[in-house]
C-alpha positions as CSV (number, residue, x, y, z in Angstrom):
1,X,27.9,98.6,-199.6
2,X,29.2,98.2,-202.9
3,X,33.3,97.2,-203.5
4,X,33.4,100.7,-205.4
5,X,32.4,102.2,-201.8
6,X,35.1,100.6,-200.0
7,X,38.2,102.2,-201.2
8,X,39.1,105.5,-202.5
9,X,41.3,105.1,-205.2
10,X,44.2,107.7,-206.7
11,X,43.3,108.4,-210.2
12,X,46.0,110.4,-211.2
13,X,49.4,111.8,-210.1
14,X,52.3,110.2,-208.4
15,X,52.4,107.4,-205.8
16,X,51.4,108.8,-202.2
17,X,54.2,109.6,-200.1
18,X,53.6,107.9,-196.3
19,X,55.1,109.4,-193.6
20,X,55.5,107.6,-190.3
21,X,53.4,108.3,-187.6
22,X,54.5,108.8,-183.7
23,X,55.3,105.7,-182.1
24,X,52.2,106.6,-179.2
25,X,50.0,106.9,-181.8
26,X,51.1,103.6,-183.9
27,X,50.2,101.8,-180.5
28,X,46.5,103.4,-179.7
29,X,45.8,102.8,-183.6
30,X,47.2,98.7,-182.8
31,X,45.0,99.2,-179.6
32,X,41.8,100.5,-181.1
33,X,42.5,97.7,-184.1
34,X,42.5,94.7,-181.5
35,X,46.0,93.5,-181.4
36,X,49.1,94.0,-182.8
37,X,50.5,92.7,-185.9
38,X,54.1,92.5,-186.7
39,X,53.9,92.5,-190.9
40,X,51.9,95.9,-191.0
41,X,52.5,99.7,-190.2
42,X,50.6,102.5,-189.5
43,X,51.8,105.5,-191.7
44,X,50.0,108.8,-193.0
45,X,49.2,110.1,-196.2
46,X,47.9,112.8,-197.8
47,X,45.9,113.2,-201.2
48,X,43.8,115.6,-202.8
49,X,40.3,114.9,-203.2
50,X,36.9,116.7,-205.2
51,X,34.6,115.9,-202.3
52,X,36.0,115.1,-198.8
53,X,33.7,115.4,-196.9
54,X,31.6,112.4,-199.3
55,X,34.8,110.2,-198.9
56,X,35.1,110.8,-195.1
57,X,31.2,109.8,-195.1
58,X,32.4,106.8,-197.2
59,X,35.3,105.5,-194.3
60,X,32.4,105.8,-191.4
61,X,29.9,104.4,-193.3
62,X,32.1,101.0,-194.3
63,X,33.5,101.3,-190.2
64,X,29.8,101.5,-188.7
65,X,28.7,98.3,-191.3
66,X,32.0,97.0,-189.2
67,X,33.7,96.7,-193.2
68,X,37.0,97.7,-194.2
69,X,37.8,99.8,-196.4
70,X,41.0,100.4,-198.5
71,X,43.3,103.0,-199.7
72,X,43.9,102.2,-204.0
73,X,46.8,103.4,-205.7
74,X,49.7,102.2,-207.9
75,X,53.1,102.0,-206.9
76,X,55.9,103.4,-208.6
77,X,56.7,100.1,-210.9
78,X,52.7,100.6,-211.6
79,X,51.7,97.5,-209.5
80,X,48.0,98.4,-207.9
81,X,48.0,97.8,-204.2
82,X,45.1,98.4,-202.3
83,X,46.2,99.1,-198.0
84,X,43.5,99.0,-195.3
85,X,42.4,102.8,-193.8
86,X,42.4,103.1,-190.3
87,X,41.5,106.5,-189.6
88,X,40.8,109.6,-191.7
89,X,40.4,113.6,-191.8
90,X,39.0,116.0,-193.8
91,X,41.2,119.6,-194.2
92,X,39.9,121.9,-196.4
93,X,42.3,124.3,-197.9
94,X,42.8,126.8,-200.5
95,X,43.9,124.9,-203.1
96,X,41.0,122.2,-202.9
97,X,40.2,119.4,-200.5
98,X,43.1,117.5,-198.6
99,X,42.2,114.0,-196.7
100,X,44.4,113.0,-194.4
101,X,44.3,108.5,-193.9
102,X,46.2,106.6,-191.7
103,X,46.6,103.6,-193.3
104,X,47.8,99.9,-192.3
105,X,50.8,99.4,-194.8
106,X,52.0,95.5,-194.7
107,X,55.3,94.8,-195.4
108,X,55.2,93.5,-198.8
109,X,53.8,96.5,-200.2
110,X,57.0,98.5,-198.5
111,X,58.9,96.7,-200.4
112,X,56.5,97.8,-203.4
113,X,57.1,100.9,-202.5
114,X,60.9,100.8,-202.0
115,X,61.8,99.0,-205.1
116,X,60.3,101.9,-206.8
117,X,62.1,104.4,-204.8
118,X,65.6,105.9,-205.0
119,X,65.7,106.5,-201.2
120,X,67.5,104.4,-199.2
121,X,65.8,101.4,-198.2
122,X,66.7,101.6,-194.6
123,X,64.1,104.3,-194.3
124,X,61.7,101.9,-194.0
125,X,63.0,100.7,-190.4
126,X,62.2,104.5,-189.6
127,X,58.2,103.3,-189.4
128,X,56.9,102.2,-185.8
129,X,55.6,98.3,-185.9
130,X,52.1,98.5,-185.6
């Protein structure tokens, strides 16, 4: 598999938002992962995507070659950080294709993410340790 195969990169629009994800969940997705690992989070986002269904293919082709693959996008300063996806849907809706990835989000590129952010940096202590 080429390095273009695994990740799915944001072209264009904003910096995904990533939501935090249920604390049962955080610990089947640590389970399922092998171990636990205290500099990471598991979060969801949502993007828009031309094919999802080909980009779903992509994630369980790179997981059955037991390869990672990784979530591209720039941050709001415009630093390009790539996080590892975990798990993905496809949703198709009227306004074009939505994927849904739960991705692995370390703890440096929070703090990517919050230095570009207005919100309150405590937020950040809302996210389950994965």
């Amino acid at each position: 598999m080429s390095s273009e195969e695994r990740k799915i990169t944001i072209i264009e629009g904003p910096t995904p938002e990533f939501e935090a994800v249920q604390e049962e969940l955080a610990d089947f997705l640590a389970g399922v992962l092998e171990g636990p690992s205290p500099q990471a989070y598991i979060a969801l986002t949502r993007v828009r995507a031309l094919n999802g269904p080909a980009l779903v293919e992509r994630c369980y082709r790179a997981w059955r070659e037991r390869e990672s693959i990784y979530l591209e996008f720039r941050t709001p300063m415009g630093l390009v950080q790539q996080v590892p996806i975990v798990a993905v849907r496809y949703v198709p809706t009227d306004e074009g294709d939505v994927l849904m990835l739960w991705v692995m989000l370390p703890l440096e590129v929070m703090e990517h993410l919050a230095d570009g952010s207005n919100e309150d940096e405590d937020d950040l202590d809302e996210l389950p340790p994965f």
